[in-house]
C-alpha positions in Angstrom: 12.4 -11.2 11.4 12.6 -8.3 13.3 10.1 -6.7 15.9 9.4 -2.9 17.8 7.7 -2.7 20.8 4.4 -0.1 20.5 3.9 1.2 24.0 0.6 3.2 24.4 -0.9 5.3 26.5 -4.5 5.3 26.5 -7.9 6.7 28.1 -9.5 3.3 29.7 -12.6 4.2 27.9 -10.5 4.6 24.2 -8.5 1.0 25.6 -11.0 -1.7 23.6 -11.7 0.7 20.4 -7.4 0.7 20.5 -7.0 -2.6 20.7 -9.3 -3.4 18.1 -8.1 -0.7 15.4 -4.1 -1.9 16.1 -5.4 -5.9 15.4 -7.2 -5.0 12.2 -4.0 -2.8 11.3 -1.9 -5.9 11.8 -1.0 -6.4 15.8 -1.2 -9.9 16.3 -1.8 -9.0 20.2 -1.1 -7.0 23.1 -0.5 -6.4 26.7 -2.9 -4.0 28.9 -1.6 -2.7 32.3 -4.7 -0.8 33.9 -4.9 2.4 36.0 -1.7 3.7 35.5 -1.5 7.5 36.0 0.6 10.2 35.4 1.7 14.2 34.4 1.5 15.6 31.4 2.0 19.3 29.6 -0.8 20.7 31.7 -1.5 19.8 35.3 -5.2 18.8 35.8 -7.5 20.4 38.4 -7.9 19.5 41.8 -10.9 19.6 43.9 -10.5 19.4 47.7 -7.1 18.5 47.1 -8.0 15.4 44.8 -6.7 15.4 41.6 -9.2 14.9 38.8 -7.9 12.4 36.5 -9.2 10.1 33.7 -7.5 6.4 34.2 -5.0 5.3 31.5 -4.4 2.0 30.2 -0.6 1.4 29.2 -0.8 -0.9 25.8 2.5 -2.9 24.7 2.5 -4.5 21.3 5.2 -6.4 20.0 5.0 -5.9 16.5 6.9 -6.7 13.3 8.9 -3.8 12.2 7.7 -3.5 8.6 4.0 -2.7 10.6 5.2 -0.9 13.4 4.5 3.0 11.8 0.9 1.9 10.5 -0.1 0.9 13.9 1.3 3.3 15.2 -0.7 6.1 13.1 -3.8 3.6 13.6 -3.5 3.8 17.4 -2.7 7.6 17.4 -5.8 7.7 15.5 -8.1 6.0 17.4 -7.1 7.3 20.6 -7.4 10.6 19.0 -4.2 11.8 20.6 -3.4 14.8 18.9 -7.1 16.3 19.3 -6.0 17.9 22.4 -3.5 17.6 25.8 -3.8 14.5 27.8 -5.1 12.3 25.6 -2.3 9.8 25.1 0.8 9.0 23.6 2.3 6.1 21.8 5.7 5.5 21.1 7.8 2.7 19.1 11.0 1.0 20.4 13.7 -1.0 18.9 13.6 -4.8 20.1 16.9 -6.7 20.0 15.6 -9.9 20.9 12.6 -11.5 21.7 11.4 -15.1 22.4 7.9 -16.2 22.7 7.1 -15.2 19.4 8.0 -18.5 16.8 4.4 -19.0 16.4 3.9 -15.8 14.8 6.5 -15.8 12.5 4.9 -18.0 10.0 1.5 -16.1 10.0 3.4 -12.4 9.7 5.9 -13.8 7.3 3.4 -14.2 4.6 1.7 -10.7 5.9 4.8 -9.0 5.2 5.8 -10.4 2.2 2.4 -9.3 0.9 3.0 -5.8 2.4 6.0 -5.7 0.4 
């Protein structure tokens, strides 16, 4: 079996409705690192020097491969990342190898052989 790695970056508020949405779409869990921050397109206002920034949540989901591209359009959805700048990304990596994850195989097995 092989897996991707989903790596998203979220609004904290859009985090929960995310993780939800990528589960029901076939993510069998996930990762959250809060308050990361960064630069995007368009460089947000300051006010007295302070930068005015929402929070991000970065999401990782390992993920088998024949899923990867439906959570992916799932999470993009949600998080509604292409209604305008800033919102988030999500991209999809290539996993070589990965341990930790036997007790999944048996539950996505069946899942993908359905999908299929």
């Amino acid at each position: 079996m092989r897996f991707k790695l989903l790596v998203a970056f979220v609004e904290d508020s859009k985090t929960d409705a995310v993780l939800d949405a990528a589960r029901e779409a076939g993510a069998t869990g996930a990762t959250v690192i809060n308050n990361a921050r960064g630069q995007g397109l368009n460089q947000k206002p300051t006010f007295l020097g302070l930068t005015l920034e929402v929070q991000k949540d970065v999401l990782l989901f390992v993920v088998e491969e024949h899923l990867a591209r439906h959570i992916l359009e799932t999470i993009n959805q949600v998080g509604e990342f292409e209604s305008q700048s800033g919102q988030g990304i999500a991209i999809q990596i290539d996993i070589e190898d990965a341990v930790g994850v036997s007790h999944q195989v048996e539950r996505l097995t069946k899942v993908v052989e359905d999908e299929l």
